[in-house]
C-alpha positions as CSV (number, residue, x, y, z in Angstrom):
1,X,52.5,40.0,-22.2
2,X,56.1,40.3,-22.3
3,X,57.9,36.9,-20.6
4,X,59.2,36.9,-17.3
5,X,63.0,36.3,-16.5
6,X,62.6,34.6,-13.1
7,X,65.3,33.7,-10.5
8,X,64.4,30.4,-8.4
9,X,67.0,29.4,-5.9
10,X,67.3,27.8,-2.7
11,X,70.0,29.6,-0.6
12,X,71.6,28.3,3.3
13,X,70.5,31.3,6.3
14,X,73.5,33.2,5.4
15,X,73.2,33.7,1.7
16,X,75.3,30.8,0.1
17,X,73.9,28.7,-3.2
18,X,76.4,26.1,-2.3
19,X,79.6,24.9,-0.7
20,X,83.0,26.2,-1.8
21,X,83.4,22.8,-3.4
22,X,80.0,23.1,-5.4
23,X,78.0,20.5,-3.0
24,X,74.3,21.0,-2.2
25,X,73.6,17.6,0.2
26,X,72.8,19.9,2.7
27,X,69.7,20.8,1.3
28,X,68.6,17.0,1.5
29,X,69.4,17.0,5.0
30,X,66.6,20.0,5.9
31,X,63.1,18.6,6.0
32,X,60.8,19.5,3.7
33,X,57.4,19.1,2.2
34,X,56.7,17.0,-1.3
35,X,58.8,18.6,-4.1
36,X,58.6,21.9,-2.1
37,X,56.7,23.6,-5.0
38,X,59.2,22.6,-7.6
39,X,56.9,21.0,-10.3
40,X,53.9,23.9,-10.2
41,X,57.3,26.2,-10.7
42,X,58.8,23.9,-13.7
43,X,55.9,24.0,-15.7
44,X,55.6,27.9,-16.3
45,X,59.0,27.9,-17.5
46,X,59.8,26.3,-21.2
47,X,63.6,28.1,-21.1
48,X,66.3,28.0,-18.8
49,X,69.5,29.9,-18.5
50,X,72.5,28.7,-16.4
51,X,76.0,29.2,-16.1
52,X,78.9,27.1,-17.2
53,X,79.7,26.1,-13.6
54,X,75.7,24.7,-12.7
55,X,75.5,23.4,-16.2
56,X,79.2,21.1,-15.5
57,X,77.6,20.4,-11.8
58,X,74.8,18.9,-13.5
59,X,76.4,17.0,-16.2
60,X,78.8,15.6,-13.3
61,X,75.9,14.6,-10.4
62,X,73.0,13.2,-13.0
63,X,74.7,12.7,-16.4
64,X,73.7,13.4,-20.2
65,X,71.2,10.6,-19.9
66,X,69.4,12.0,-16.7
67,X,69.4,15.8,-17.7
68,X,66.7,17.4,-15.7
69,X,65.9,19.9,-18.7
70,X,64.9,17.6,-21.6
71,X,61.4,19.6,-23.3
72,X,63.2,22.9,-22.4
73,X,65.3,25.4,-24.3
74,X,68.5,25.6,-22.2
75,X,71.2,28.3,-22.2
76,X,74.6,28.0,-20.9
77,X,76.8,30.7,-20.5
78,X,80.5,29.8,-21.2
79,X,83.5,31.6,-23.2
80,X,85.3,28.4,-24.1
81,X,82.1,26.6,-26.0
82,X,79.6,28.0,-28.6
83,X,77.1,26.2,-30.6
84,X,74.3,23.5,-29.4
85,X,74.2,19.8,-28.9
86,X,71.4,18.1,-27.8
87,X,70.9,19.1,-24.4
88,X,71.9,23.5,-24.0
89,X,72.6,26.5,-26.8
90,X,76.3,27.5,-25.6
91,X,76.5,31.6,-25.7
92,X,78.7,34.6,-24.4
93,X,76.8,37.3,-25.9
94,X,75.8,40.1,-23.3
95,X,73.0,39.2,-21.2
96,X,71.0,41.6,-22.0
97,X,71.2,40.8,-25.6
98,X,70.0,37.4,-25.0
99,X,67.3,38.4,-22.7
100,X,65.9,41.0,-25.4
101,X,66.0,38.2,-27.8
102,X,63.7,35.7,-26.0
103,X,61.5,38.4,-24.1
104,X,60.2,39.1,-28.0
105,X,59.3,35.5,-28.5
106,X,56.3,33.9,-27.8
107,X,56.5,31.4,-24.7
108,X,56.6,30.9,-20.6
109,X,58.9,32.0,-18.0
110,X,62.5,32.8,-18.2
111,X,64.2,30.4,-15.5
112,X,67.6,31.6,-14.4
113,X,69.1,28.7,-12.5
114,X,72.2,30.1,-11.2
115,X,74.8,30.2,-10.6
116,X,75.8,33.2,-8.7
117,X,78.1,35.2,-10.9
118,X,75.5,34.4,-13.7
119,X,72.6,35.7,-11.3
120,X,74.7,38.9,-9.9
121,X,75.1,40.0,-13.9
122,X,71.4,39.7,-14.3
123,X,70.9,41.6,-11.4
124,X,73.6,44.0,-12.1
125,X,71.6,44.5,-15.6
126,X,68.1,44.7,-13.8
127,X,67.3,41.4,-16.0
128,X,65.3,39.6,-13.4
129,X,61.6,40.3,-12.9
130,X,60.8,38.1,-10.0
131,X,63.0,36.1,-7.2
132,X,61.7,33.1,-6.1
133,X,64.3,32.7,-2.9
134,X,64.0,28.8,-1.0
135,X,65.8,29.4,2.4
136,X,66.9,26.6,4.2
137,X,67.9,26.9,7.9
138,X,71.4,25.7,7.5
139,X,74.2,28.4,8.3
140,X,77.0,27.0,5.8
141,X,79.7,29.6,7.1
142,X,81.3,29.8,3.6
143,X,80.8,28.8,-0.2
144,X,79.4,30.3,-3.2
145,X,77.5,33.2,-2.6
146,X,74.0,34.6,-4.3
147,X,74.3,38.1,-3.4
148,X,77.5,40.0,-4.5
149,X,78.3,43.7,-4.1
150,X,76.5,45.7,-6.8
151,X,76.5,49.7,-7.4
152,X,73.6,50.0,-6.7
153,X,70.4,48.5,-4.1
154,X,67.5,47.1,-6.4
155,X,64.4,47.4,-4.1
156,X,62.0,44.5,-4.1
157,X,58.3,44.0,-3.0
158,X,57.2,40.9,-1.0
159,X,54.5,39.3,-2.9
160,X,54.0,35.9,-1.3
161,X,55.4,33.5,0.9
162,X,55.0,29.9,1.3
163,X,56.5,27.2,3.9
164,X,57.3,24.1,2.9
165,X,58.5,22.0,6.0
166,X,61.6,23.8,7.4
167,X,62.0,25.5,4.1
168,X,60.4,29.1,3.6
169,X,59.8,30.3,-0.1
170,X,59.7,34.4,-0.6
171,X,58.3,35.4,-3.8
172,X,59.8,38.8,-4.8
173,X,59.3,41.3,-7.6
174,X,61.6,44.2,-8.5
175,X,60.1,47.1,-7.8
176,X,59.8,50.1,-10.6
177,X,60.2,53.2,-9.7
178,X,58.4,56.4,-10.9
């Protein structure tokens, strides 16, 4: 079976991964339940994609030591950097180019972290098979949106949906058409 290419996210009410200024306390601040599936998520993934933005983010709040990927192949978009070091695979080439690549390999889910130009490409390109969509009931007003205009609507079907505290989880897969 061909591997999946899998966005999982947690977005406010009104659409935003984060805060203009790239801050994400108020998720901590919603109440939720455990890890809020998190774990039983991580382990069907064994690669991870991510843009240059999440990948500095994380790098700033944890550190090198405390990298929250170590086991998994990492890819971070960027145009200033290529090559590897110990933690990502730096790239530019066309998304769809990279996701044909790994789609041929052997291996788990596809994890596209984010961040939301990253994920808006993918979308654009019809890259993502399933959205796994956290909303938290926080109205942020402004920040960094998921959802940008695109040319055209990609339809979805609902295929589950799970509540984890104040935190709802929809599971969506992109529909093909006849």
């Amino acid at each position: 079976m061909e591997r999946q290419v899998v966005l999982y996210i947690a977005i406010s009410m009104d659409g935003f991964i984060a805060t203009p200024d790239d801050q994400l306390s108020w998720l901590t601040q919603v109440e939720g339940e455990g890890d809020n599936g998190y774990q039983a998520f991580y382990d069907t993934v064994d690669t991870i994609i991510m843009g240059n933005r999440t990948y500095a983010w994380i790098l700033r709040e944890d550190g090198e030591h405390a990298f929250p990927y170590k086991g998994k192949t990492c890819y971070v978009y960027t145009r200033a950097e290529q090559g590897s070091n110990n933690l990502v695979r730096c790239t530019h080439e066309p998304v769809e180019e990279l996701v044909a690549r790994l789609r041929q390999e052997s291996g788990r889910s596809i994890w596209l972290v984010g961040g939301g130009k990253l994920a808006h490409d993918f979308m654009e390109k019809n890259l993502v098979d399933e959205w796994v969509i956290t909303i938290a009931p926080v109205l942020l007003g402004k920040g960094i949106p998921l959802f940008h205009a695109q040319e055209s609507a990609t339809m979805l079907t609902l295929t589950n949906v799970r509540r984890y505290g104040q935190f709802m989880q929809g599971t969506y897969r992109r529909r093909i058409e006849p």
